[in-house]
C-alpha positions, 0 to 999 in steps of 0.5 A, a space after each residue: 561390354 559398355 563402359 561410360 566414364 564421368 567425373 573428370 573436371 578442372 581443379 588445382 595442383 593438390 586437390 582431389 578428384 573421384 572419376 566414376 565408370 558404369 558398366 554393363 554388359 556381360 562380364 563374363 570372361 573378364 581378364 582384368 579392369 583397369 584406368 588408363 589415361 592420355 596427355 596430349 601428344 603422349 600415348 596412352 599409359 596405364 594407370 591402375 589395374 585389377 586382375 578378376 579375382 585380384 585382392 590389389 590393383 597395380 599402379 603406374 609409380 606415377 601415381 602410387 600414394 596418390 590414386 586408389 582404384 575401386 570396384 563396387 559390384 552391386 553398382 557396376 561402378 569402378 572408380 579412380 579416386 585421385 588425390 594429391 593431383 599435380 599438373 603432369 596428371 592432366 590427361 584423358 582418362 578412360 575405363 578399361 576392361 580386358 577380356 580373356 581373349 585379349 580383346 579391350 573394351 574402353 569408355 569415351 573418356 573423361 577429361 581431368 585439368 589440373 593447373 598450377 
């Protein structure tokens, strides 16, 4: 499985912001996809996530409100739309894919800024 996220940019406290992730590969055995993220000098949190077969993601309580998940099959994509973003958002945020046997594949990343 190969994930490649984009989308990540600079913006102010209130604006909205939609990262995109590709994947490919195969997708057999697929436990769960999801977004985590990873502010400097904290440790990688997560922030949404979908079992396969799910009909609802789970959010951090961080972001409940604010940030939607969602997949479109027929373009392999998995998106993150954020709104309402707050300076405490600022991360790195990445692409997760985990496997029925326990294995986690991540994307390089995309940097999100949001100033004051």
């Amino acid at each position: 499985v190969q994930l490649v996220e984009s989308g990540g940019d600079w913006v102010h406290t209130g604006d909205s912001l939609t990262l995109s992730c590709v994947v490919s590969g195969s997708t057999l055995g697929v436990k769960a996809m999801g977004w985590y993220r990873q502010a400097p000098g904290k440790q990688r949190e997560l922030v949404a996530q979908r079992a396969t077969g799910g009909t609802t993601a789970n959010y951090a309580d961080s972001v409940k409100g604010r940030f939607t998940m969602s997949r479109d099959n027929a373009k392999n994509r998995l998106y993150l739309q954020m709104n309402s973003l707050k300076p405490e958002d600022t991360a790195v945020y990445y692409c997760n894919v985990e496997m029925l046997w326990a294995q986690n594949y991540w994307g390089q990343g995309t940097q999100v800024t949001v100033s004051s």
